[in-house]
C-alpha atoms as an extended CHARMM CRD file, in Angstrom:
* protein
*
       230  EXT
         1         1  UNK       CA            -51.0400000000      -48.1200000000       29.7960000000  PROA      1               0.0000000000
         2         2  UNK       CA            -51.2400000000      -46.4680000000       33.0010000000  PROA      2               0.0000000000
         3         3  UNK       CA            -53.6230000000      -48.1840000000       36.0780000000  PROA      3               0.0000000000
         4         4  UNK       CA            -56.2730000000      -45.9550000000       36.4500000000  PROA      4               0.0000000000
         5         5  UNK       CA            -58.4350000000      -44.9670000000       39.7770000000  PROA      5               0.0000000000
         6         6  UNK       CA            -61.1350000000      -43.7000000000       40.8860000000  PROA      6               0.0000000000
         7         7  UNK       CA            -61.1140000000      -41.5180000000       43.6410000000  PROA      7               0.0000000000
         8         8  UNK       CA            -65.2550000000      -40.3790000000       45.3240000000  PROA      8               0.0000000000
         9         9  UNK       CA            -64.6690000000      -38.2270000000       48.4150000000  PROA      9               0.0000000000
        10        10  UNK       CA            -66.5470000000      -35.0440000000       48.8540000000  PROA      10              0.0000000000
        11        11  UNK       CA            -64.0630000000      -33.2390000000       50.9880000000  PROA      11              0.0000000000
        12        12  UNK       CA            -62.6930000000      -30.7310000000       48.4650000000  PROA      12              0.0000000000
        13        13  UNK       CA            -59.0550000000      -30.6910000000       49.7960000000  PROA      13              0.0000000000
        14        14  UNK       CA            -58.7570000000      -34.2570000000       50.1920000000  PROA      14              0.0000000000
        15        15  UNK       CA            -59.6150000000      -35.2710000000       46.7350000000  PROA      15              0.0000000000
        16        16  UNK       CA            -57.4810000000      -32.3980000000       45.2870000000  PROA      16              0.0000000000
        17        17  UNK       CA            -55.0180000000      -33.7590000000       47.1450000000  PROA      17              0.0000000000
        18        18  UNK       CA            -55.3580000000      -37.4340000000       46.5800000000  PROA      18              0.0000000000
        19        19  UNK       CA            -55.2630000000      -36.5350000000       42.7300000000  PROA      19              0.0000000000
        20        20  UNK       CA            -52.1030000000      -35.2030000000       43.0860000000  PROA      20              0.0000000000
        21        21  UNK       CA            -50.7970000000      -37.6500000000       45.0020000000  PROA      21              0.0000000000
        22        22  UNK       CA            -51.7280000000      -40.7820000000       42.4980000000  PROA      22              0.0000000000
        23        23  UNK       CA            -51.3270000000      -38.3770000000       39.1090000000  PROA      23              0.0000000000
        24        24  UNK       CA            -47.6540000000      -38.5730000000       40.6630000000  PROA      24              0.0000000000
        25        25  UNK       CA            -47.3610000000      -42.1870000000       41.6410000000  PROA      25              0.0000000000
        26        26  UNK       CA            -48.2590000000      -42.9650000000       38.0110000000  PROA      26              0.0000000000
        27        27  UNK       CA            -51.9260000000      -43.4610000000       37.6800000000  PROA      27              0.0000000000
        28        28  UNK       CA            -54.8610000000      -41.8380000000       35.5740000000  PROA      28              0.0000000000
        29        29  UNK       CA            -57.2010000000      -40.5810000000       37.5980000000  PROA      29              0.0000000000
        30        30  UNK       CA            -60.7970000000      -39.5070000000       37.8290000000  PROA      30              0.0000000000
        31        31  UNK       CA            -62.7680000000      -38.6110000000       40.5280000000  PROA      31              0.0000000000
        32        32  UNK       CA            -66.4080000000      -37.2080000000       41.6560000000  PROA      32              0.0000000000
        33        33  UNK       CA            -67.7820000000      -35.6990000000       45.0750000000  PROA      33              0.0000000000
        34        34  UNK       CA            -71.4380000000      -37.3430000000       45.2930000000  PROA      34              0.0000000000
        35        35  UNK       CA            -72.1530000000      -40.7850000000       46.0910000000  PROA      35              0.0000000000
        36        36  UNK       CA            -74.7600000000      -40.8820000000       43.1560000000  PROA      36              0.0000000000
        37        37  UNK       CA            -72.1920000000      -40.0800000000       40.5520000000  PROA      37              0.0000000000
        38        38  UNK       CA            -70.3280000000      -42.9410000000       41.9270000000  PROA      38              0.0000000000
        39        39  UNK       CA            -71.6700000000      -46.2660000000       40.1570000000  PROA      39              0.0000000000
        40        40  UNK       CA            -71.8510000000      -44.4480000000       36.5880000000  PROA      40              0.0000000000
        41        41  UNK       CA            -68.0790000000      -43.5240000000       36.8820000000  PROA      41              0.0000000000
        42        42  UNK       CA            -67.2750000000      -46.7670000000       37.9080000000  PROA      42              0.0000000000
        43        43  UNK       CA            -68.8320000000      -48.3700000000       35.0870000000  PROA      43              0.0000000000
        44        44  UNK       CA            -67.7540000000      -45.5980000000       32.1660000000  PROA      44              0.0000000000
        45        45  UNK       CA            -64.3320000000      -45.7440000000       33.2840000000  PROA      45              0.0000000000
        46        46  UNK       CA            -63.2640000000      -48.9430000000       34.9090000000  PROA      46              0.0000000000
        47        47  UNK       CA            -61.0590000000      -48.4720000000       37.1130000000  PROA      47              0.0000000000
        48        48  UNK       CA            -58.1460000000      -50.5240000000       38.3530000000  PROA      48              0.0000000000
        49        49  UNK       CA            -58.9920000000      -48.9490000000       41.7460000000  PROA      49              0.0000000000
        50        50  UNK       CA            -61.2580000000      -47.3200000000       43.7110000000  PROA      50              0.0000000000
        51        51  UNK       CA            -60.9230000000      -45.1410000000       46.6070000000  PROA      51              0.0000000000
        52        52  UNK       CA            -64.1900000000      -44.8510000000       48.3190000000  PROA      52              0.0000000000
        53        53  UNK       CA            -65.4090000000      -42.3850000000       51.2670000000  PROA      53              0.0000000000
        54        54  UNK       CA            -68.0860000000      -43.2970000000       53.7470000000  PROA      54              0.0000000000
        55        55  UNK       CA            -69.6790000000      -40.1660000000       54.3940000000  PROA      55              0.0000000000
        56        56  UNK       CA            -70.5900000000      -39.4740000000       51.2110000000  PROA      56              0.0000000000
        57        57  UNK       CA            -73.6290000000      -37.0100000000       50.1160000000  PROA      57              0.0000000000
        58        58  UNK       CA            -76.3300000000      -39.2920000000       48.2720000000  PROA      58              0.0000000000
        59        59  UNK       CA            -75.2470000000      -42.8620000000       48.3650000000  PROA      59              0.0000000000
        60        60  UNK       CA            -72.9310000000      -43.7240000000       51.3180000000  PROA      60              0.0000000000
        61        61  UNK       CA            -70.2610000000      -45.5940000000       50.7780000000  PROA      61              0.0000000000
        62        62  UNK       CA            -70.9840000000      -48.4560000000       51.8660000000  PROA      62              0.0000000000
        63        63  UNK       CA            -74.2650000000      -48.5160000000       49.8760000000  PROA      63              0.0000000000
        64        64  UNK       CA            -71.5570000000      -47.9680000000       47.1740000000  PROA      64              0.0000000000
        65        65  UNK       CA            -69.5540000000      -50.8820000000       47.6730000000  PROA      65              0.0000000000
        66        66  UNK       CA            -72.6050000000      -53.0690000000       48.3560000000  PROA      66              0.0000000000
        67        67  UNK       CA            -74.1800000000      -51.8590000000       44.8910000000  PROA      67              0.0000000000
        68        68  UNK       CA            -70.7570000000      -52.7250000000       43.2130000000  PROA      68              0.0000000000
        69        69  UNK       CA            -70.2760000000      -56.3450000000       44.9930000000  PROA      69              0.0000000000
        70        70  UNK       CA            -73.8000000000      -56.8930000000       43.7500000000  PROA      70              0.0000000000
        71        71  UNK       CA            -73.2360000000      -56.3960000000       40.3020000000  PROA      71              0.0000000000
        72        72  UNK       CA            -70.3900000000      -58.9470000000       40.6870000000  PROA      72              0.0000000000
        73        73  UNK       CA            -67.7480000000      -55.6090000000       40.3790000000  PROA      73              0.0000000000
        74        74  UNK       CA            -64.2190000000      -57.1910000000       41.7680000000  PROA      74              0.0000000000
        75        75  UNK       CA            -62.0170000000      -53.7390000000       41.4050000000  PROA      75              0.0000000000
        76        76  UNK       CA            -60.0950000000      -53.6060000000       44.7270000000  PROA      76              0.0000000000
        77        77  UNK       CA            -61.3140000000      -50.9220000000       46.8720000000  PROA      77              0.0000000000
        78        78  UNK       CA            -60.0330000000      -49.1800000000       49.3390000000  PROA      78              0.0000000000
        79        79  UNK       CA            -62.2080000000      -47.5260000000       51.9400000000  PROA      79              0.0000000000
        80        80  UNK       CA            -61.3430000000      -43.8130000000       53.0360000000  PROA      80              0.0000000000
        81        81  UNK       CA            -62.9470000000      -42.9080000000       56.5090000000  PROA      81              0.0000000000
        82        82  UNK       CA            -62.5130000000      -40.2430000000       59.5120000000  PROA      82              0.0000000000
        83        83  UNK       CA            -64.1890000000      -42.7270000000       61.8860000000  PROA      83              0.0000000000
        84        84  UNK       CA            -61.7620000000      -45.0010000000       64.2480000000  PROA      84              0.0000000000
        85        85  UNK       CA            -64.2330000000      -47.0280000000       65.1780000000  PROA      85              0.0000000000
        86        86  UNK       CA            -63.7440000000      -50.4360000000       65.0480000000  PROA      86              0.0000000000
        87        87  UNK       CA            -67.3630000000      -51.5390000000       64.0570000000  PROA      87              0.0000000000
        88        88  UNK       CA            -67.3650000000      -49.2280000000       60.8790000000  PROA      88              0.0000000000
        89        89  UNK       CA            -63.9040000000      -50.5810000000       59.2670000000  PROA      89              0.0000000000
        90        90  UNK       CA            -65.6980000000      -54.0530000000       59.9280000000  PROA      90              0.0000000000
        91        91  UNK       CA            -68.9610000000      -53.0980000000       58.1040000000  PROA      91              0.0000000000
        92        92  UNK       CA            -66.8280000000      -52.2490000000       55.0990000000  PROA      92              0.0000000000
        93        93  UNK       CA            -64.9400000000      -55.2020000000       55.0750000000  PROA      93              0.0000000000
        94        94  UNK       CA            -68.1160000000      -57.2330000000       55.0700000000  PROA      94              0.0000000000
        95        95  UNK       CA            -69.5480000000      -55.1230000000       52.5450000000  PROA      95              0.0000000000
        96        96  UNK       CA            -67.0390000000      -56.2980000000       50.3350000000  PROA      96              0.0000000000
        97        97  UNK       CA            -64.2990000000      -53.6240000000       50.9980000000  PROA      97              0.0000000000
        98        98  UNK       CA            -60.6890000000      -54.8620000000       50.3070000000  PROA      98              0.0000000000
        99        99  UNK       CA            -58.7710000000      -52.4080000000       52.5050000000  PROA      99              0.0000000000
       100       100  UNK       CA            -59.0560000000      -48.9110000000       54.6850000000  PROA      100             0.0000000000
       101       101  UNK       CA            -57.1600000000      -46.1820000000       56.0180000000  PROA      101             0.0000000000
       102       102  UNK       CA            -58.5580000000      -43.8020000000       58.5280000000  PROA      102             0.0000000000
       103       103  UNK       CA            -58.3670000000      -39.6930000000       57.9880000000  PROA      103             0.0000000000
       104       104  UNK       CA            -56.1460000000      -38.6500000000       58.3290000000  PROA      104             0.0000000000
       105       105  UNK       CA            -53.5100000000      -40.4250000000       57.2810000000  PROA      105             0.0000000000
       106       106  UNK       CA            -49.8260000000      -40.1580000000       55.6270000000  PROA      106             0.0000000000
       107       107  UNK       CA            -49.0970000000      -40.5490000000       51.8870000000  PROA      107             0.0000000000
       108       108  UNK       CA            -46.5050000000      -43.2630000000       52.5020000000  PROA      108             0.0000000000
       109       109  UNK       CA            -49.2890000000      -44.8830000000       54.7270000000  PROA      109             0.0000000000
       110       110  UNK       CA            -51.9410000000      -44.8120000000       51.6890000000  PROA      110             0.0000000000
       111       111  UNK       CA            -49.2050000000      -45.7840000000       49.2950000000  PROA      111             0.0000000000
       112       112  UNK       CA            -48.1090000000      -48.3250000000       51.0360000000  PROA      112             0.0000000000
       113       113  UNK       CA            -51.8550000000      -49.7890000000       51.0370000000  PROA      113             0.0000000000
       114       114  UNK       CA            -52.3670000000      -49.0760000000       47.6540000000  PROA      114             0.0000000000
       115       115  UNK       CA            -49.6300000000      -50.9770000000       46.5080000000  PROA      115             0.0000000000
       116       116  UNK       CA            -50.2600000000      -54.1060000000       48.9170000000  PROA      116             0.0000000000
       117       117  UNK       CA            -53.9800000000      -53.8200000000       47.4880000000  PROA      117             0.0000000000
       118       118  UNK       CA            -52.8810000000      -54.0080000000       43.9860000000  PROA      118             0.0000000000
       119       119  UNK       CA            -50.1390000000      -57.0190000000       44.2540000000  PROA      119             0.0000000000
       120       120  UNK       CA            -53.1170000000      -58.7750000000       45.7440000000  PROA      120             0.0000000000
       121       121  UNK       CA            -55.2320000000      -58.1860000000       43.1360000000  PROA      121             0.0000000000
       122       122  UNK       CA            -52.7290000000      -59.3320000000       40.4350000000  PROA      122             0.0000000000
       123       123  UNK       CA            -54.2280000000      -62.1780000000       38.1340000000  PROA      123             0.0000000000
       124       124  UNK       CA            -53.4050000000      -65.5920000000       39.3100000000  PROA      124             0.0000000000
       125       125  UNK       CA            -50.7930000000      -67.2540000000       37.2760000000  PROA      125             0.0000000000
       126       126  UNK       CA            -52.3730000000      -69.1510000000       34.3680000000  PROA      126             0.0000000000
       127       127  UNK       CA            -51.1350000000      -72.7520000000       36.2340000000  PROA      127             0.0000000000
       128       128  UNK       CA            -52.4870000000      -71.5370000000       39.6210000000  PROA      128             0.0000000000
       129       129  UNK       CA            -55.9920000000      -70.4870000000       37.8450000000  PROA      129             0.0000000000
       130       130  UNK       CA            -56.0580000000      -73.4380000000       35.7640000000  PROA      130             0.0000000000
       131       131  UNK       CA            -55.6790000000      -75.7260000000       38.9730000000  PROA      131             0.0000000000
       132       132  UNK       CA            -59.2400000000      -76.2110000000       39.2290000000  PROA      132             0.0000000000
       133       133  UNK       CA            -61.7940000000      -76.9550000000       41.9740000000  PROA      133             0.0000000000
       134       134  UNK       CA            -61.1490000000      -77.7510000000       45.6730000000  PROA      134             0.0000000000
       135       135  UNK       CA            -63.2240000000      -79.2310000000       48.4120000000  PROA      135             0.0000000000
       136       136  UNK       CA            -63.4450000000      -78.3960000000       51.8650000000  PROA      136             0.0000000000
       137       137  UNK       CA            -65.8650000000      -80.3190000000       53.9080000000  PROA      137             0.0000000000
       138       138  UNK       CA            -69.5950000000      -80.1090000000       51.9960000000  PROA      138             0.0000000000
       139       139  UNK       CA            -68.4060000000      -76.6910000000       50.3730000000  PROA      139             0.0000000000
       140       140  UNK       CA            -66.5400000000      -76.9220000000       46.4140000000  PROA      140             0.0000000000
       141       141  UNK       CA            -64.6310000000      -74.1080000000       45.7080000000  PROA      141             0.0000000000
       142       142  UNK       CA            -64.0250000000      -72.9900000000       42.2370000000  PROA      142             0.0000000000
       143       143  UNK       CA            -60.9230000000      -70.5850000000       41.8770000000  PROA      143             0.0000000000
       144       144  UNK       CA            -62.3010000000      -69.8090000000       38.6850000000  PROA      144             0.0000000000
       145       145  UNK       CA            -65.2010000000      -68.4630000000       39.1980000000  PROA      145             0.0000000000
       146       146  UNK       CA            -64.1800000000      -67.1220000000       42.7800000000  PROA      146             0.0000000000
       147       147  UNK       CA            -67.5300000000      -69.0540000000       44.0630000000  PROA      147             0.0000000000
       148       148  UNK       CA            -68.5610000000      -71.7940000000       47.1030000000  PROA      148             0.0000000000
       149       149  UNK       CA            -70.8590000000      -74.4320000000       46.4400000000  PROA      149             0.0000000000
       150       150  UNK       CA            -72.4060000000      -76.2740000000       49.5570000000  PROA      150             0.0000000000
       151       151  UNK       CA            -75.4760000000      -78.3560000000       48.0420000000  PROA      151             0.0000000000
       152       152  UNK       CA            -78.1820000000      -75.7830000000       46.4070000000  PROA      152             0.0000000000
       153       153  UNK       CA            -76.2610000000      -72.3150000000       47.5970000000  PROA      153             0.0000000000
       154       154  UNK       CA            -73.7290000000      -70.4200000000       45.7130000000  PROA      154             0.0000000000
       155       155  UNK       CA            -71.3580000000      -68.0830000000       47.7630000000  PROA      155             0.0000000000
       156       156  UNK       CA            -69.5540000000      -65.6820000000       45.9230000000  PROA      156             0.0000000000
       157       157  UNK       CA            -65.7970000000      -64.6550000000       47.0300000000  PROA      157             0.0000000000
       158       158  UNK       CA            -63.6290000000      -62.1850000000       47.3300000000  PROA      158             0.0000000000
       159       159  UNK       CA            -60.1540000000      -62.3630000000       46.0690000000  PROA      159             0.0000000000
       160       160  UNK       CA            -59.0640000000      -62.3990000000       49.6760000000  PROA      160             0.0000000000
       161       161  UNK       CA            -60.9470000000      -64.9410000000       50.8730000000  PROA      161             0.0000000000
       162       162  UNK       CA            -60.0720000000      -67.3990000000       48.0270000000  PROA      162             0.0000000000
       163       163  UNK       CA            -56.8560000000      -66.7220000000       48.3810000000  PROA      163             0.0000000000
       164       164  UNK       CA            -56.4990000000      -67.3140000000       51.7590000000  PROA      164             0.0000000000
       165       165  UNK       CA            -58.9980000000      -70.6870000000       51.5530000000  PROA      165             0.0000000000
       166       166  UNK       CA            -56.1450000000      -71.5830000000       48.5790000000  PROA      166             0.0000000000
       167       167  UNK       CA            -53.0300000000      -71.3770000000       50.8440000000  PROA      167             0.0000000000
       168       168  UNK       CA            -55.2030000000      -73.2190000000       54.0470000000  PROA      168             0.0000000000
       169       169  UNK       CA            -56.0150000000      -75.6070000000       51.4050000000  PROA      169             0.0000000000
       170       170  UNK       CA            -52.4370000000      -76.3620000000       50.3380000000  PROA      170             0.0000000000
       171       171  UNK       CA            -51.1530000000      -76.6850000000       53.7430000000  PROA      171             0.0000000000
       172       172  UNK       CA            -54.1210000000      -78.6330000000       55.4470000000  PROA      172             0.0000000000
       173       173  UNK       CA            -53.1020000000      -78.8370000000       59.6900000000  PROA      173             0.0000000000
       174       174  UNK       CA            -50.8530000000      -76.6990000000       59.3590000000  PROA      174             0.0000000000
       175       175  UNK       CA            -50.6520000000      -73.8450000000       62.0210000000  PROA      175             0.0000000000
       176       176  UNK       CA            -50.0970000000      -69.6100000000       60.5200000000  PROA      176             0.0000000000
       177       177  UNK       CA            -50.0990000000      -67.0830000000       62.9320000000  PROA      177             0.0000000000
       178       178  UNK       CA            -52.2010000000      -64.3210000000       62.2850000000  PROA      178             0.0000000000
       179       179  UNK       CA            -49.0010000000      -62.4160000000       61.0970000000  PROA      179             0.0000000000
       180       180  UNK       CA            -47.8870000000      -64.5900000000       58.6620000000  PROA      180             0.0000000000
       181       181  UNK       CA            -51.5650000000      -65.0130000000       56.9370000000  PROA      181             0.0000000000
       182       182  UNK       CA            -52.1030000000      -61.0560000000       56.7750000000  PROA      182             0.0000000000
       183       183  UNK       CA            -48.2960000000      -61.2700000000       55.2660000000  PROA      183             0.0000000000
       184       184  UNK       CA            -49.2130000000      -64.2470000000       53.0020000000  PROA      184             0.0000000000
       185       185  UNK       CA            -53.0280000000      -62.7500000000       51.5800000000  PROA      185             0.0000000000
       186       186  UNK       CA            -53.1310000000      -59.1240000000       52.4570000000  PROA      186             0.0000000000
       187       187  UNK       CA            -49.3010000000      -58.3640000000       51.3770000000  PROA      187             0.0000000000
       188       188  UNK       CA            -48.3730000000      -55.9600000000       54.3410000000  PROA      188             0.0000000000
       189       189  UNK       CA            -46.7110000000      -56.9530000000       57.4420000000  PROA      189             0.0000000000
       190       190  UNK       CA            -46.5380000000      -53.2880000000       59.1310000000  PROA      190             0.0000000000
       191       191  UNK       CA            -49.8210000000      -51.9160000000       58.5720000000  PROA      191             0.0000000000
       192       192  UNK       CA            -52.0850000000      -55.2800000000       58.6480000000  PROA      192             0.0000000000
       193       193  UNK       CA            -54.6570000000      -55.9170000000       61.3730000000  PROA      193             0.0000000000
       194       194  UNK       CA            -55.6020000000      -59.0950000000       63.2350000000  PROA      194             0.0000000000
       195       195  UNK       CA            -58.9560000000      -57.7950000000       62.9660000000  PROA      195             0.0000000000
       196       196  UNK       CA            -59.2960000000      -57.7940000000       59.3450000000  PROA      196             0.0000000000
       197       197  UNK       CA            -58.1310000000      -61.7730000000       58.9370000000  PROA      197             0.0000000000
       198       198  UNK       CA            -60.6330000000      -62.2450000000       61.7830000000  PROA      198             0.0000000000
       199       199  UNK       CA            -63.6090000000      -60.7410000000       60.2240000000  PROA      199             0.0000000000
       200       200  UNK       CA            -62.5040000000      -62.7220000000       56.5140000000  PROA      200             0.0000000000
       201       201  UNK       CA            -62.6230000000      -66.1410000000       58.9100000000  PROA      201             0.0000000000
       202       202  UNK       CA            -66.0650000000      -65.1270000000       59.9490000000  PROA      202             0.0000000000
       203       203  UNK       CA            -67.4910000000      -64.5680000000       56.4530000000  PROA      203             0.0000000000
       204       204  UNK       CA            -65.4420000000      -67.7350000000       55.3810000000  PROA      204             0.0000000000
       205       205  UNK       CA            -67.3120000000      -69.9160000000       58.0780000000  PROA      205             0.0000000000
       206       206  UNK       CA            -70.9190000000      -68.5810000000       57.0200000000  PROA      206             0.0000000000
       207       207  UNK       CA            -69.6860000000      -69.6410000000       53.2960000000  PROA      207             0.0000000000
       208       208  UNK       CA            -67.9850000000      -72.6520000000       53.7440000000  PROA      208             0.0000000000
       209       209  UNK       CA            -71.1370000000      -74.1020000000       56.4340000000  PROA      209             0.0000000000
       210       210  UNK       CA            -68.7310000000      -74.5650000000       59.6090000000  PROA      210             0.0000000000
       211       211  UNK       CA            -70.5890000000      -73.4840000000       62.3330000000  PROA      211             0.0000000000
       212       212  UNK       CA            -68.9780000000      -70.6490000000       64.5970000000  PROA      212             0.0000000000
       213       213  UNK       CA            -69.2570000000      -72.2630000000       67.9220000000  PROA      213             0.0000000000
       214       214  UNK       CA            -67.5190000000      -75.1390000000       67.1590000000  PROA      214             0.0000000000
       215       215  UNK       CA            -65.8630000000      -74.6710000000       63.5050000000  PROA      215             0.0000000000
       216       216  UNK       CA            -64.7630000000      -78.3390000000       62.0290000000  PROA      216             0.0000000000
       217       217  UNK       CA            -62.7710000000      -76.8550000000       59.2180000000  PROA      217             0.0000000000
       218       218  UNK       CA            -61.2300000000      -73.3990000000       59.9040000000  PROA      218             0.0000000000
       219       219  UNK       CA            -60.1210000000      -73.6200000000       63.2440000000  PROA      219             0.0000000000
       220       220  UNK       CA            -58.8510000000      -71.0740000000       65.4720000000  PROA      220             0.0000000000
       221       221  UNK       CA            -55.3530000000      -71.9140000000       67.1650000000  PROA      221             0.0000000000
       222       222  UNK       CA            -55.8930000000      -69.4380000000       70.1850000000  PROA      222             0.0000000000
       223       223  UNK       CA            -53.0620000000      -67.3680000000       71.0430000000  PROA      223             0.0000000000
       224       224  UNK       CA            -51.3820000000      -67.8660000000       67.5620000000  PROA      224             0.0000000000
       225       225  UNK       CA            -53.7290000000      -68.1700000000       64.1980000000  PROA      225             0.0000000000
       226       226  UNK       CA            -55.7320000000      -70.6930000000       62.2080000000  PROA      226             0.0000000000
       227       227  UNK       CA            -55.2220000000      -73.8110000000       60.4610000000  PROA      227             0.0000000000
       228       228  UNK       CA            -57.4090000000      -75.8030000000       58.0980000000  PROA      228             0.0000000000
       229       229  UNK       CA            -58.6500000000      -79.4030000000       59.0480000000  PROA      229             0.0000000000
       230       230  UNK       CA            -60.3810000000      -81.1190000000       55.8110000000  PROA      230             0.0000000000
């Protein structure tokens, strides 16, 4: 059975193109051009993937992903945008985003993402997922239902962030550079960014109840990475 994706951009030439560019990498594809059409394909065709435009007519995309993430949706997806800024690749990723390339950008560059994107999203092994909950500090994590406990609050996570909390866990003191975690969770060496592990940290801290200022669990090692104190 072929993966199938779901491709929303409104640009004309782009999605023509991306079609063509997936149809030949092996995938089925569908795709629409309005942000409202959006949430009904994803649920009548359910996708492996979805490739999601900002500027979008009707819902944005980022009202998109936050609508998804809501309804507990985990397909990976990857965010397609013509702004640089730094800011708006950040709201994405904290809207629940998995990945992004900025327009415009090469197809070995968006292949290369793709295919990071989907190792990542891979099922855990049946021993890994079976390996059952985890504390760190006040928080419980619970691979299997990618969720944080800390007293009355439930956090929900992404894939990303458990699996990053899973390899911190296994390794507790232990100092990874920033390379070798974006290597280790995100799959890519060449194309990752230090700001995208920073931003998952951040979200992390909020879940896991260690305050930023002084964090007693996910520490920052400055000048090289992070390491996990229990």
């Amino acid at each position: 059975m072929k993966n199938k994706v779901l491709i929303v951009e409104d640009d004309a030439h782009i999605r023509l193109g991306l079609e063509e560019i997936l149809t030949g990498d092996g995938w089925e594809v569908r795709s629409c051009d309005h942000g409202s059409q959006a949430l009904a394909a994803a649920r009548e065709f359910q996708p492996g993937l979805i490739l999601l435009d900002i500027m979008l007519p009707g819902l944005s995309g980022y009202e998109i992903c936050q609508q998804l993430r809501g309804a507990k949706v985990l397909t990976p997806i990857l965010m397609l945008t013509a702004k640089s800024q730094e800011i708006d690749k950040v709201v994405g990723l904290e809207l629940g985003a998995d990945d992004y390339v900025t327009k415009p950008f090469g197809v070995r560059e968006l292949l290369a993402r793709i295919h990071a994107l989907m190792r990542r999203a891979r099922p855990a092994p049946p021993e890994a997922a079976a390996g059952g909950t985890f504390q760190i500090g006040a928080a419980q994590i619970d691979p299997r239902k990618y969720q944080v406990q800390r007293g009355s609050e439930v956090f929900e996570l992404t894939a990303k962030e458990l699996k990053l909390l899973q390899l911190l866990h296994q390794h507790p003191g232990v100092v990874f550079s920033r390379d070798q975690l974006l290597n280790e969770v995100w799959g890519y060496r060449y194309f990752g960014t230090t700001r995208t592990l920073d931003q998952t940290i951040v979200q992390l801290r909020k879940k896991l109840g260690d305050p930023a200022a002084a964090p007693k669990h996910l520490q920052t090692v400055h000048g090289i990475g992070y390491r996990l104190a229990i």
